[in-house]
mmCIF file of the N, C-alpha and C atoms, coordinates in Angstrom:
data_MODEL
# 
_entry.id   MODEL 
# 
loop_
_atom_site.group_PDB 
_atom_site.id 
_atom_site.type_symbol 
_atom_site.label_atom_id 
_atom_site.label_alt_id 
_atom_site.label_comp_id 
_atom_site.label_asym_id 
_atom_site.label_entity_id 
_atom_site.label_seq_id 
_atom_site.pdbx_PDB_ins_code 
_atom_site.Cartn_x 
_atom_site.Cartn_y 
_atom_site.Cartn_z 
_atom_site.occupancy 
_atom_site.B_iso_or_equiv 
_atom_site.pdbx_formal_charge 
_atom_site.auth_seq_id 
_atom_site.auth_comp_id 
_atom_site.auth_asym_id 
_atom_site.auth_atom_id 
_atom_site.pdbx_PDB_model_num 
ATOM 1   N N  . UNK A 1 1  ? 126.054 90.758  63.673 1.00 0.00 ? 1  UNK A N  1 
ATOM 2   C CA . UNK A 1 1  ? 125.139 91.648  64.373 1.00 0.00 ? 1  UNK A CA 1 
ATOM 3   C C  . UNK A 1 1  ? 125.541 93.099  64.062 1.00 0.00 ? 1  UNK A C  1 
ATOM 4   N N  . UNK A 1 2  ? 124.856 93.877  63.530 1.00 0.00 ? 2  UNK A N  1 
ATOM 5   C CA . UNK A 1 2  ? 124.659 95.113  63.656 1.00 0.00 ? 2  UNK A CA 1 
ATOM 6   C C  . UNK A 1 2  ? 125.387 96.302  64.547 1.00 0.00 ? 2  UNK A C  1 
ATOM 7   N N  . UNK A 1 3  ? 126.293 97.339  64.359 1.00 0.00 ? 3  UNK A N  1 
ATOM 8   C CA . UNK A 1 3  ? 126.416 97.812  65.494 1.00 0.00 ? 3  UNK A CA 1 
ATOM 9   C C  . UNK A 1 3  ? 125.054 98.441  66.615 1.00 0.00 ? 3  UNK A C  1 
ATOM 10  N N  . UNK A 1 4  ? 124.351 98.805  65.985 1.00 0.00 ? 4  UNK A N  1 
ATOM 11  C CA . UNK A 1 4  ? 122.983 99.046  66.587 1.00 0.00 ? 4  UNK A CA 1 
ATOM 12  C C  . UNK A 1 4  ? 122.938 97.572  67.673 1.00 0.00 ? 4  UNK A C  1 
ATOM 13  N N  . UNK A 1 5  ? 122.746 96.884  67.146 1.00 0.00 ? 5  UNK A N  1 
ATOM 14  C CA . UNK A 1 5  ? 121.467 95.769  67.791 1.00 0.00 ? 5  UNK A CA 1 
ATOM 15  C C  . UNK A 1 5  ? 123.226 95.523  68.890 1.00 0.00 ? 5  UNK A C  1 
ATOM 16  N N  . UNK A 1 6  ? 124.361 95.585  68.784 1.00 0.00 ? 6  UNK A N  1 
ATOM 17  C CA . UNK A 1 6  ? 125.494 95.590  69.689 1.00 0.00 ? 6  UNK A CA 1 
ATOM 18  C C  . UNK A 1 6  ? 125.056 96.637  70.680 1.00 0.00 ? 6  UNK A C  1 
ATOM 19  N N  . UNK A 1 7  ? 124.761 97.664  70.386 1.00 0.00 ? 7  UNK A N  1 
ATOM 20  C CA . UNK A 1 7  ? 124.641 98.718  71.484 1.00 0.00 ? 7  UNK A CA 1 
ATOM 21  C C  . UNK A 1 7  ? 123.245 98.346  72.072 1.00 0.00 ? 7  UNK A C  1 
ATOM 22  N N  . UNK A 1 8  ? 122.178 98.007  71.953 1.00 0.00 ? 8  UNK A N  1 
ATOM 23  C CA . UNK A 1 8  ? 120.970 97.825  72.712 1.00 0.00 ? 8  UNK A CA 1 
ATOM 24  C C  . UNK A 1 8  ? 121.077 96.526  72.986 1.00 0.00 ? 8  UNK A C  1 
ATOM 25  N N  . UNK A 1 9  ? 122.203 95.714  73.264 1.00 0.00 ? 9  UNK A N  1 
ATOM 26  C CA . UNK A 1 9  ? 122.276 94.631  74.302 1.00 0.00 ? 9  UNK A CA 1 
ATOM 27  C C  . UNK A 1 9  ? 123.397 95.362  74.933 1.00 0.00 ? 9  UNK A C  1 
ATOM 28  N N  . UNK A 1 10 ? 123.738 95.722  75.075 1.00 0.00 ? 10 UNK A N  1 
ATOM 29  C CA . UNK A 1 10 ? 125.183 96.462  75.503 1.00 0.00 ? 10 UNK A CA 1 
ATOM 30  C C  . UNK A 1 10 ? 124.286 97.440  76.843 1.00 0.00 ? 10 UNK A C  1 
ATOM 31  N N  . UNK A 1 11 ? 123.037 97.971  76.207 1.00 0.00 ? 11 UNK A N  1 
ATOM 32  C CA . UNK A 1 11 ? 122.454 98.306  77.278 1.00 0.00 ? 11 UNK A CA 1 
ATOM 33  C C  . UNK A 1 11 ? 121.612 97.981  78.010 1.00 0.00 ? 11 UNK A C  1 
ATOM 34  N N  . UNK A 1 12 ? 121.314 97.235  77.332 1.00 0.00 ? 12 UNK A N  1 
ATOM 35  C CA . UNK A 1 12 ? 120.389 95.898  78.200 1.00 0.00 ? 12 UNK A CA 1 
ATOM 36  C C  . UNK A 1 12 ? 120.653 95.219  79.259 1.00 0.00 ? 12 UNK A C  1 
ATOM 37  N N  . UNK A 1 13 ? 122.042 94.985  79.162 1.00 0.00 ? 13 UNK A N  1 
ATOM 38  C CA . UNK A 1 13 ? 123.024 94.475  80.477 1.00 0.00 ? 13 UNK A CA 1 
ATOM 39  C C  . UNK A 1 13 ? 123.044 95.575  81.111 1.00 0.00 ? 13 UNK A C  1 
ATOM 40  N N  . UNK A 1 14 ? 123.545 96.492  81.424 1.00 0.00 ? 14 UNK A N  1 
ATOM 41  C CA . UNK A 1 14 ? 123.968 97.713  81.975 1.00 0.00 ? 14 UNK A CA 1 
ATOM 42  C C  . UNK A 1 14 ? 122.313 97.912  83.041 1.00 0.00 ? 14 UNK A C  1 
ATOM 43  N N  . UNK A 1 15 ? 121.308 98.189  82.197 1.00 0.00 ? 15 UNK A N  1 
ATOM 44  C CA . UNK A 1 15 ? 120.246 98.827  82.262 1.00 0.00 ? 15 UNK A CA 1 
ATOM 45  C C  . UNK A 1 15 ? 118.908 97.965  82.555 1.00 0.00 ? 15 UNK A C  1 
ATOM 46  N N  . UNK A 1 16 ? 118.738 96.938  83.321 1.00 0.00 ? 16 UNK A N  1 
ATOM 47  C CA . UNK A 1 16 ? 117.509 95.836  83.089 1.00 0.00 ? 16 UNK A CA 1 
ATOM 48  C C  . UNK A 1 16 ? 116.526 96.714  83.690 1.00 0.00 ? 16 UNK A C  1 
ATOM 49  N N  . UNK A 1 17 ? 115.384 96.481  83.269 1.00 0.00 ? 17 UNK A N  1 
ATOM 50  C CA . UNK A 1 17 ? 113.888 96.873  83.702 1.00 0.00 ? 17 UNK A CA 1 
ATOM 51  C C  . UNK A 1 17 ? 113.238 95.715  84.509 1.00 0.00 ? 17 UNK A C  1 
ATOM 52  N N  . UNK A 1 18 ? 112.561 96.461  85.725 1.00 0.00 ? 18 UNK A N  1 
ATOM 53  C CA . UNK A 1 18 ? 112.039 96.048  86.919 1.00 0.00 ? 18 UNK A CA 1 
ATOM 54  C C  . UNK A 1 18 ? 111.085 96.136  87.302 1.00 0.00 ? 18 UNK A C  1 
ATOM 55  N N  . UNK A 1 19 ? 110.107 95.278  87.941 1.00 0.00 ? 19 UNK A N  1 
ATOM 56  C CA . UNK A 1 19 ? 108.767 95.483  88.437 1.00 0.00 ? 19 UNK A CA 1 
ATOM 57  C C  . UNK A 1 19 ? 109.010 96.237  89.926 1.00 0.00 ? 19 UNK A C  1 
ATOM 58  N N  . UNK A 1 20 ? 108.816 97.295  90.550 1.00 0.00 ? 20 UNK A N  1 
ATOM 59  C CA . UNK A 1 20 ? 108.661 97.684  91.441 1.00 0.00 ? 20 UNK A CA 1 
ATOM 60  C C  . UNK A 1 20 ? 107.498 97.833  92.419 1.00 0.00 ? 20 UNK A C  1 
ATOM 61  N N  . UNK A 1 21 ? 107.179 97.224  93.565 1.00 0.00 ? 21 UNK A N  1 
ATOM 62  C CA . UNK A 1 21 ? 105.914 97.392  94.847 1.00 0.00 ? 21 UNK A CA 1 
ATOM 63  C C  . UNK A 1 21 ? 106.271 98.427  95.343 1.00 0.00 ? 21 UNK A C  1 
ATOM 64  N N  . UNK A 1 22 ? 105.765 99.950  95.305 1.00 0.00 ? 22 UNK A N  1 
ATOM 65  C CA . UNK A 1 22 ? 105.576 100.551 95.948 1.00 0.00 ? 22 UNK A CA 1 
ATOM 66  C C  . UNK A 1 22 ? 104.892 100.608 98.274 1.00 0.00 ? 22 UNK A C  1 
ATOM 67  N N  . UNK A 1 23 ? 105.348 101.306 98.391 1.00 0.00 ? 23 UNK A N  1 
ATOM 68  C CA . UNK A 1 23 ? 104.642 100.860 99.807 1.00 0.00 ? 23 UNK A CA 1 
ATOM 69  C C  . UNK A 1 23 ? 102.731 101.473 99.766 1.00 0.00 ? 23 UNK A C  1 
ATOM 70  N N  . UNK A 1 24 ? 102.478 101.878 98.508 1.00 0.00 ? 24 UNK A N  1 
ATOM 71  C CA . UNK A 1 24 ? 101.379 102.445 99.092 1.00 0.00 ? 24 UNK A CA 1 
ATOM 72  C C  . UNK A 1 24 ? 100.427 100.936 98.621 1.00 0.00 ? 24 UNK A C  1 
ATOM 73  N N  . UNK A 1 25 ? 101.275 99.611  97.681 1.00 0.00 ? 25 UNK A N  1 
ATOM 74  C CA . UNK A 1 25 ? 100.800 98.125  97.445 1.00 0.00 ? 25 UNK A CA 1 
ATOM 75  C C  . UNK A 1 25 ? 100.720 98.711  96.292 1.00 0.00 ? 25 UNK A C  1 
ATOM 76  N N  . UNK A 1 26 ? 100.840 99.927  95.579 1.00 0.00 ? 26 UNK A N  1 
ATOM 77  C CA . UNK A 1 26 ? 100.713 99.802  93.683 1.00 0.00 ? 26 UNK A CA 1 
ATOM 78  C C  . UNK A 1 26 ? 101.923 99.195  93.085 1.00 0.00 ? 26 UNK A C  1 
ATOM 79  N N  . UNK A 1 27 ? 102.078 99.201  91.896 1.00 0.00 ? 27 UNK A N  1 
ATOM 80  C CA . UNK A 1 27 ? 103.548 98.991  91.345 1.00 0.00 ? 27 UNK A CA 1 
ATOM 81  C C  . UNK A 1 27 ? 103.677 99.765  90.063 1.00 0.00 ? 27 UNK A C  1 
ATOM 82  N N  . UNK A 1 28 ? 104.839 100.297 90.078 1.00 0.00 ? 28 UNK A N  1 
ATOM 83  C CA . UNK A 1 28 ? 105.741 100.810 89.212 1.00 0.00 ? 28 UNK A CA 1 
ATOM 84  C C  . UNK A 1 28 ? 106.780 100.138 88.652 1.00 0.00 ? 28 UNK A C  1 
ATOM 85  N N  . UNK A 1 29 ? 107.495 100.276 87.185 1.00 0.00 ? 29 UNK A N  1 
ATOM 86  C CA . UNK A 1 29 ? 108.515 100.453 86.815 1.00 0.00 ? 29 UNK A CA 1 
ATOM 87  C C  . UNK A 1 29 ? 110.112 100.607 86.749 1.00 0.00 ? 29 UNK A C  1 
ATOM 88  N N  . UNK A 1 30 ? 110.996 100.715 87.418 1.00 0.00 ? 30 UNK A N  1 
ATOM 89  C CA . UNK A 1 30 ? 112.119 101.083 87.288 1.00 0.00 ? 30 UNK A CA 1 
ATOM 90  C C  . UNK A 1 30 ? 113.361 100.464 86.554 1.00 0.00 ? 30 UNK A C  1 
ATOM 91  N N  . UNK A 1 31 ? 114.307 101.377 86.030 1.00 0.00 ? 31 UNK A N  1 
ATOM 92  C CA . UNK A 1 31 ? 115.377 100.942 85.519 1.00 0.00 ? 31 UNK A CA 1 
ATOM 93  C C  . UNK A 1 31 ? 114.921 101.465 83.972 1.00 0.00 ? 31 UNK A C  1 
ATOM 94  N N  . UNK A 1 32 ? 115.388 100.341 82.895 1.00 0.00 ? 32 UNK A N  1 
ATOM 95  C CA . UNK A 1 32 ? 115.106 100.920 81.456 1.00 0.00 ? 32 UNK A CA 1 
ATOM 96  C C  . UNK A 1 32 ? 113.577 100.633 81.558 1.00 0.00 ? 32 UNK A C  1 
ATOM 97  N N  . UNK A 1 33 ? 113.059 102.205 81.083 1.00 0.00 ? 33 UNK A N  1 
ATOM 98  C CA . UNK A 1 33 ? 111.568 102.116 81.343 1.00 0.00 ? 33 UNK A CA 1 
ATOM 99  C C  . UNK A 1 33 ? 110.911 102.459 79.527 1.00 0.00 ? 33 UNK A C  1 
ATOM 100 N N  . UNK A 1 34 ? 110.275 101.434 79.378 1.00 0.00 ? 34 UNK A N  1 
ATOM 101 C CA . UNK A 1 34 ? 109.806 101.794 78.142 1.00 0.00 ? 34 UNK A CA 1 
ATOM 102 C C  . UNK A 1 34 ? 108.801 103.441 77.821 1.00 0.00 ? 34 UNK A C  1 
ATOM 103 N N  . UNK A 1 35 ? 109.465 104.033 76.825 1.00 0.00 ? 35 UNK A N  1 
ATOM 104 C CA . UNK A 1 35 ? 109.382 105.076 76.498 1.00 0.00 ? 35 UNK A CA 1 
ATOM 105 C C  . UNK A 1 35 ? 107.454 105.796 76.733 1.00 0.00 ? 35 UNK A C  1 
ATOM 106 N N  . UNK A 1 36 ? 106.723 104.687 76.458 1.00 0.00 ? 36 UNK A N  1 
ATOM 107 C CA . UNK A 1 36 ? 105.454 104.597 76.203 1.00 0.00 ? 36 UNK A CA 1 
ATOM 108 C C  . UNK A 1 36 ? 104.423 104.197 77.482 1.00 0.00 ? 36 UNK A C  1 
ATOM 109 N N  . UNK A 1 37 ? 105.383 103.654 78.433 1.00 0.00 ? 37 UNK A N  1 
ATOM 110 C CA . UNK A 1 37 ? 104.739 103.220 79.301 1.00 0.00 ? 37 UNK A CA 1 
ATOM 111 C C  . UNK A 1 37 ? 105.263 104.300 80.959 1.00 0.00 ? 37 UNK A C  1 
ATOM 112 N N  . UNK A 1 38 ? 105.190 105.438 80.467 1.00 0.00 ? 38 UNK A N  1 
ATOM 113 C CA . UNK A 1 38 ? 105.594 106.659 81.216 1.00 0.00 ? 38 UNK A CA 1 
ATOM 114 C C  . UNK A 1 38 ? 104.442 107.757 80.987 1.00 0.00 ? 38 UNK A C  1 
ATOM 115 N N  . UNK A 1 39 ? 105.091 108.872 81.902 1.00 0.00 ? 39 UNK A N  1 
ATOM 116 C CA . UNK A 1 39 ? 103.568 109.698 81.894 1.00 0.00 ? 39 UNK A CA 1 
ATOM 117 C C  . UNK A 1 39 ? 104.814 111.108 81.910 1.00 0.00 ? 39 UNK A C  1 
ATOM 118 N N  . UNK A 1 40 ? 104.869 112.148 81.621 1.00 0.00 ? 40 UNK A N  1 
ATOM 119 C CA . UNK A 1 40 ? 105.166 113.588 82.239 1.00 0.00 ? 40 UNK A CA 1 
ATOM 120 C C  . UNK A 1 40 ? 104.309 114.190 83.475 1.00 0.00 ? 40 UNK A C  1 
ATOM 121 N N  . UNK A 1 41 ? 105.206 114.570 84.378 1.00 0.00 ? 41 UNK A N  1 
ATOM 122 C CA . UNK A 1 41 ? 104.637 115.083 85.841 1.00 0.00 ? 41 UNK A CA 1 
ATOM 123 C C  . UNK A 1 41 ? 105.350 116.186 85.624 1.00 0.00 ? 41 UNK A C  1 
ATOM 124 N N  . UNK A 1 42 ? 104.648 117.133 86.650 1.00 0.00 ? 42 UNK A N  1 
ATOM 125 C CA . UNK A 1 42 ? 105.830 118.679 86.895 1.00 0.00 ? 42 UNK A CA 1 
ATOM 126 C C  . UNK A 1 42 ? 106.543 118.590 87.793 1.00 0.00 ? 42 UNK A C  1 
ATOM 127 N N  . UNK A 1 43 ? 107.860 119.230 88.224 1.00 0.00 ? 43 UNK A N  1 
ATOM 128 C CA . UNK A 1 43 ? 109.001 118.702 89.114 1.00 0.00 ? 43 UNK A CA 1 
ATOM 129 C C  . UNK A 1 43 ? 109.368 120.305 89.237 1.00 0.00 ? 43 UNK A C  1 
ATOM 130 N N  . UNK A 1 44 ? 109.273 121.135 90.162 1.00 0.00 ? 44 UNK A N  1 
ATOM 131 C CA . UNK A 1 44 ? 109.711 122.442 90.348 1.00 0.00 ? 44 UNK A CA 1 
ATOM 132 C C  . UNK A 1 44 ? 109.056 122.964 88.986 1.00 0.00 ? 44 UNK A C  1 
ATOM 133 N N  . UNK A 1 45 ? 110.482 123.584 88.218 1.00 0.00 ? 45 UNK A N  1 
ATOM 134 C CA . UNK A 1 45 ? 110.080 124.429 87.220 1.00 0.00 ? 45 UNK A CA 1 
ATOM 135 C C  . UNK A 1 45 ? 110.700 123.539 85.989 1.00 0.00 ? 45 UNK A C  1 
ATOM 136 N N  . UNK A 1 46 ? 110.311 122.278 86.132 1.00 0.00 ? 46 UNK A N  1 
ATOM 137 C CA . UNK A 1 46 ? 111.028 121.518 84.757 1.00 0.00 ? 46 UNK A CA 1 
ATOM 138 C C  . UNK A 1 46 ? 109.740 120.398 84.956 1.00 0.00 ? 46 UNK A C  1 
ATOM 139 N N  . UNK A 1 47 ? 109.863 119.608 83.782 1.00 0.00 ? 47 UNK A N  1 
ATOM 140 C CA . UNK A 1 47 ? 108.952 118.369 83.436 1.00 0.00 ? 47 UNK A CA 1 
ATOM 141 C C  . UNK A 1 47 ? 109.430 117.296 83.449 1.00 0.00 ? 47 UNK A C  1 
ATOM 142 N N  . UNK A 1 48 ? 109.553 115.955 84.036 1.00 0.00 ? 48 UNK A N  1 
ATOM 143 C CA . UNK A 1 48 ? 110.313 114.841 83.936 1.00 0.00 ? 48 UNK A CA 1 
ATOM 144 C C  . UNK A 1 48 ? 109.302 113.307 83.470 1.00 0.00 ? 48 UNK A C  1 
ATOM 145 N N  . UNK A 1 49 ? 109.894 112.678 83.045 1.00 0.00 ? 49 UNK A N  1 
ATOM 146 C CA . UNK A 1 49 ? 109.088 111.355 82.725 1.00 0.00 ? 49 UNK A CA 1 
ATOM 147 C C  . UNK A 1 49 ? 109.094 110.626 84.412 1.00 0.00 ? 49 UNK A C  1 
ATOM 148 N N  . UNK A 1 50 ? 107.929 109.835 84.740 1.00 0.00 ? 50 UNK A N  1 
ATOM 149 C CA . UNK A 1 50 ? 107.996 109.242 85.141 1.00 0.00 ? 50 UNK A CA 1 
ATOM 150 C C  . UNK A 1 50 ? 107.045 107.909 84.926 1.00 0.00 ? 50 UNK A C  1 
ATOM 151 N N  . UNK A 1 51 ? 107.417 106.483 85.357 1.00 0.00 ? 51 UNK A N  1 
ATOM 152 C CA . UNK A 1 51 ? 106.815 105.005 84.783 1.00 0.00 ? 51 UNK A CA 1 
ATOM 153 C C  . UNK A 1 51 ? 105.216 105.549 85.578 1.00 0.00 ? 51 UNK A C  1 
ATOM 154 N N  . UNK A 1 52 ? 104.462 104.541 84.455 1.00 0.00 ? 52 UNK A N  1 
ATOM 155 C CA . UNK A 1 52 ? 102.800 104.460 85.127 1.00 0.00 ? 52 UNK A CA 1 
ATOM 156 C C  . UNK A 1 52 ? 102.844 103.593 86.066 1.00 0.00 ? 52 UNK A C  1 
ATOM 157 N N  . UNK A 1 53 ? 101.830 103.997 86.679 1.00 0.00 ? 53 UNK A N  1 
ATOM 158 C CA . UNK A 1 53 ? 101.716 102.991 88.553 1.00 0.00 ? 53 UNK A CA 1 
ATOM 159 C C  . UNK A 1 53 ? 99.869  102.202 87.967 1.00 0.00 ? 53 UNK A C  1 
ATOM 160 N N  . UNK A 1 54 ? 100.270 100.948 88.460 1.00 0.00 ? 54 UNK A N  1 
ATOM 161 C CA . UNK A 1 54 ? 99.323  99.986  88.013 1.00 0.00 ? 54 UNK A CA 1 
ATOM 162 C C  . UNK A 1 54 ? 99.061  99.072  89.861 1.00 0.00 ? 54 UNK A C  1 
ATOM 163 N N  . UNK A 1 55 ? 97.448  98.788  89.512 1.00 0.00 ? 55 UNK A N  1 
ATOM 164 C CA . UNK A 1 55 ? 96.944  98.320  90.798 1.00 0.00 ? 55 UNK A CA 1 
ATOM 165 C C  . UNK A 1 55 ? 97.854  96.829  90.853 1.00 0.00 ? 55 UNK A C  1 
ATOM 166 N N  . UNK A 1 56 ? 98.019  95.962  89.829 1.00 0.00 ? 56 UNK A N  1 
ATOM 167 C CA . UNK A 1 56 ? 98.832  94.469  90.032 1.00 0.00 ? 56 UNK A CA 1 
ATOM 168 C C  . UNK A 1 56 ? 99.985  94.485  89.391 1.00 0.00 ? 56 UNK A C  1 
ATOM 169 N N  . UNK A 1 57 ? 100.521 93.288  89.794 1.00 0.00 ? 57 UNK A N  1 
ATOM 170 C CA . UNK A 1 57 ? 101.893 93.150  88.952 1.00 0.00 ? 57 UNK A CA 1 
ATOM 171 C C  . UNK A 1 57 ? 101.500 92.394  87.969 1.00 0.00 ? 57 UNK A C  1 
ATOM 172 N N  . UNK A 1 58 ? 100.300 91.858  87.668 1.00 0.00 ? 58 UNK A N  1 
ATOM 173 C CA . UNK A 1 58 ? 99.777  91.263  86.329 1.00 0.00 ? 58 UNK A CA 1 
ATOM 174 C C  . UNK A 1 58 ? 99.569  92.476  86.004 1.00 0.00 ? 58 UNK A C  1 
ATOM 175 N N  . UNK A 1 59 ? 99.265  93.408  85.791 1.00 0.00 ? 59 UNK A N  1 
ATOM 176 C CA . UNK A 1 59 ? 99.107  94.530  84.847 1.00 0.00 ? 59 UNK A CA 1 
ATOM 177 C C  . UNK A 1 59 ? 100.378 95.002  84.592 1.00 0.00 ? 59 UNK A C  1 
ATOM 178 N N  . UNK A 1 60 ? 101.371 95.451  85.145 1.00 0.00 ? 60 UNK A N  1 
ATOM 179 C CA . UNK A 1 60 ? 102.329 95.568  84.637 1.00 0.00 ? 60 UNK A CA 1 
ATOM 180 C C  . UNK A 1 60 ? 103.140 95.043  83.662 1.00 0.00 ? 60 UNK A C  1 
ATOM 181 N N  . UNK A 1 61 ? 103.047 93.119  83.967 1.00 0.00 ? 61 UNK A N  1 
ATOM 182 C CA . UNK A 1 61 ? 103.386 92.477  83.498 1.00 0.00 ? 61 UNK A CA 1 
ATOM 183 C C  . UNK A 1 61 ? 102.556 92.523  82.001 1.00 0.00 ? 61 UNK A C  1 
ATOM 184 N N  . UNK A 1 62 ? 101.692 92.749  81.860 1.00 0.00 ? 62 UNK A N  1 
ATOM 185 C CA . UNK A 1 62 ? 100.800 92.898  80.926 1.00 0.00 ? 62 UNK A CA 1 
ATOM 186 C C  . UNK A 1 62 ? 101.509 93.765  80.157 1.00 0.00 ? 62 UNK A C  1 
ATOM 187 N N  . UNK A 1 63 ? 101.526 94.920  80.541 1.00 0.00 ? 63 UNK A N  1 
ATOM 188 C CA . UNK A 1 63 ? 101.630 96.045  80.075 1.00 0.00 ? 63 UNK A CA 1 
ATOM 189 C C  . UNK A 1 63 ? 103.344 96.318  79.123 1.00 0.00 ? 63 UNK A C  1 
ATOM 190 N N  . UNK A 1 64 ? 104.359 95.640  79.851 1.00 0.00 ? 64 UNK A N  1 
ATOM 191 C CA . UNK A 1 64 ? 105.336 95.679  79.266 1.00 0.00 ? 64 UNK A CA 1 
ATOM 192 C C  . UNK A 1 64 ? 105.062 94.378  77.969 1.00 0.00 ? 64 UNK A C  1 
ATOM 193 N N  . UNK A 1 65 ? 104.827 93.787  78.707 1.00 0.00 ? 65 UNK A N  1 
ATOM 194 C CA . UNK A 1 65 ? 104.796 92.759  76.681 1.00 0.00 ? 65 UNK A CA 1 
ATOM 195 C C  . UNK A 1 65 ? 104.053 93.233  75.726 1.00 0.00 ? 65 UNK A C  1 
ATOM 196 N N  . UNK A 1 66 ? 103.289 94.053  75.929 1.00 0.00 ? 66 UNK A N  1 
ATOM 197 C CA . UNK A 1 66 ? 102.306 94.536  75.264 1.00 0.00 ? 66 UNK A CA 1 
ATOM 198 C C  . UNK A 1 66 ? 103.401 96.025  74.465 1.00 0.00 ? 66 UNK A C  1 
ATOM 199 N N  . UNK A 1 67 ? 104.359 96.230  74.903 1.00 0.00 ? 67 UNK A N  1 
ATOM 200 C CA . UNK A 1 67 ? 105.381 96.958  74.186 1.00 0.00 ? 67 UNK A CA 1 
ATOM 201 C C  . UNK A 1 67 ? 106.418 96.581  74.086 1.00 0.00 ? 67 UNK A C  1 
ATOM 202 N N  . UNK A 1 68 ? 106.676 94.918  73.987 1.00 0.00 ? 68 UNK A N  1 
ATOM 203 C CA . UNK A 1 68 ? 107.536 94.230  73.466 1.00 0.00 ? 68 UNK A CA 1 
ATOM 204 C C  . UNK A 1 68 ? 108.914 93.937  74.562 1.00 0.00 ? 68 UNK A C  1 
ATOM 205 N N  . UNK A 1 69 ? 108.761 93.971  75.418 1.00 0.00 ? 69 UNK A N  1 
ATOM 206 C CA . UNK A 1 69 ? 109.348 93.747  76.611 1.00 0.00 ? 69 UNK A CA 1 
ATOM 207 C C  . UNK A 1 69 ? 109.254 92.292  77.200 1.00 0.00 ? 69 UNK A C  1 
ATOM 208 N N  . UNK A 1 70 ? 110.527 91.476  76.915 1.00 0.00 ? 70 UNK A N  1 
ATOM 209 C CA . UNK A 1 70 ? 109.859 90.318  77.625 1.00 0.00 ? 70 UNK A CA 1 
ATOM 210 C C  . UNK A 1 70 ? 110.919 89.416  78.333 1.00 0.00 ? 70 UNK A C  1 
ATOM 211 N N  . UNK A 1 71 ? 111.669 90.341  78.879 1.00 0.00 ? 71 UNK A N  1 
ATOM 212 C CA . UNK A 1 71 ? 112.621 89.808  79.953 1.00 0.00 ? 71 UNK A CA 1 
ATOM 213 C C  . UNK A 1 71 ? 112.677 91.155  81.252 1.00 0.00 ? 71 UNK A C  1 
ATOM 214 N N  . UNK A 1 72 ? 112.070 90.659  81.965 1.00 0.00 ? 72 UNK A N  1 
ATOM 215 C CA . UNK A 1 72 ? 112.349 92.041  83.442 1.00 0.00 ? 72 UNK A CA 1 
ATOM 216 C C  . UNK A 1 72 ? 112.905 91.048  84.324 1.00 0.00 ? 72 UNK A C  1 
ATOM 217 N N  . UNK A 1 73 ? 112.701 91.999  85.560 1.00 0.00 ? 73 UNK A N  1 
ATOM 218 C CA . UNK A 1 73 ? 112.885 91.196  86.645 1.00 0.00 ? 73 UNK A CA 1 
ATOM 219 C C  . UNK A 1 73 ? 111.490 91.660  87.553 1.00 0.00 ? 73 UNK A C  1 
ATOM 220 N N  . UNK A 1 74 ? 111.005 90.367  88.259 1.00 0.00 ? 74 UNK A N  1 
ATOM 221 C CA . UNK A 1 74 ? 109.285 91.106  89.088 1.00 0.00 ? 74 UNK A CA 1 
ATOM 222 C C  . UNK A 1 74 ? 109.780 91.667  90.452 1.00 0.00 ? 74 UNK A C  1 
ATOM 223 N N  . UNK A 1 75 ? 108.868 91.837  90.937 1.00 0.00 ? 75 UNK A N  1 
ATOM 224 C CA . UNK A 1 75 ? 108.921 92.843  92.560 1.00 0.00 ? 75 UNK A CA 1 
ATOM 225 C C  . UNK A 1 75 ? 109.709 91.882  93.496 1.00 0.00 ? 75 UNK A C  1 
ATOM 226 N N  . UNK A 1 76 ? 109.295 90.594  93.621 1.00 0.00 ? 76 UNK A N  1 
ATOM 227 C CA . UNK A 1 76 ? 110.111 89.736  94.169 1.00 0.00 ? 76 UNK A CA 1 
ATOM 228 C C  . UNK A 1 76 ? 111.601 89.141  93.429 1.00 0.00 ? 76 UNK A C  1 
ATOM 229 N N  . UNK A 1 77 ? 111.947 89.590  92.760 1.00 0.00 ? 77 UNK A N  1 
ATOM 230 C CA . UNK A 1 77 ? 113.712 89.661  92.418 1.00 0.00 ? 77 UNK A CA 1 
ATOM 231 C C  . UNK A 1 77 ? 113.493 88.589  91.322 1.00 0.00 ? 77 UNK A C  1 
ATOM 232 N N  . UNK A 1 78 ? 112.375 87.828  91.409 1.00 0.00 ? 78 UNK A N  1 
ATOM 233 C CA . UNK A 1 78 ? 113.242 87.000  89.898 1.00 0.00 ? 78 UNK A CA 1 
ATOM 234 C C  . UNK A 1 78 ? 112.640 87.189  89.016 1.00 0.00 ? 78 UNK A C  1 
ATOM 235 N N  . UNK A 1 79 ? 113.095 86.638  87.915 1.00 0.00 ? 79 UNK A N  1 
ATOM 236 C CA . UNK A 1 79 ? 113.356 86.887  85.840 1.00 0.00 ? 79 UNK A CA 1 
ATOM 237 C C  . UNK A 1 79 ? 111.567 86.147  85.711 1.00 0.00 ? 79 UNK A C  1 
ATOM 238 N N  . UNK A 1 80 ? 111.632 87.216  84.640 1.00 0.00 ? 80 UNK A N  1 
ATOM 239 C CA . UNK A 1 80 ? 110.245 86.371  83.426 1.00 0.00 ? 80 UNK A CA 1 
ATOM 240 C C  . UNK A 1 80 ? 111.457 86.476  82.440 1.00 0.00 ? 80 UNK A C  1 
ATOM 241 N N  . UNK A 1 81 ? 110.842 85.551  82.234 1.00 0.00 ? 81 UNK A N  1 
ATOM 242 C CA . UNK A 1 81 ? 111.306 85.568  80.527 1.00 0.00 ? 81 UNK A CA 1 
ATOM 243 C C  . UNK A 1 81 ? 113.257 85.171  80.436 1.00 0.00 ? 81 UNK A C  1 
ATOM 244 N N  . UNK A 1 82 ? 113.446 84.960  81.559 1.00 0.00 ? 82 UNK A N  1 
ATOM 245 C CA . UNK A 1 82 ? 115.163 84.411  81.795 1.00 0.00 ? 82 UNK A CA 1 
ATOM 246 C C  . UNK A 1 82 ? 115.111 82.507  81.540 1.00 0.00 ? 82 UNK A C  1 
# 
């Protein structure tokens, strides 16, 4: 294996990506958030990434395989793709 492909499991452990339920019932993102599936907001006087908010967790779920993502964890704590 590659030192590359060593370091992006290296952070993969460290770093898993998560389906999050918001309280307002949308869901978001958290943890390693794919680069693409983020938006820029304004934050004071700086710009920060933050994950897109989707009406289901089938869309989310959608949405990360659809950028090659295919192990998270969902809103209720367990694994796809484990």
């Amino acid at each position: 294996m590659s030192d590359h492909n060593d370091m992006v499991q290296l952070l993969r452990a460290k770093l898993s990506t998560a389906i999050t339920k918001y309280p307002t019932g949308r869901y978001g993102i958290v943890g390693s958030i794919p680069l693409a599936l983020t938006h820029v907001r304004q934050s004071g006087f700086s710009e920060i990434r933050a994950s897109n908010v989707w009406d289901t967790e089938a869309e989310v779920i959608a949405a990360l395989l659809s950028v090659g993502v295919s192990e998270f964890q969902l809103s209720d704590c367990r694994w796809y793709g484990r």
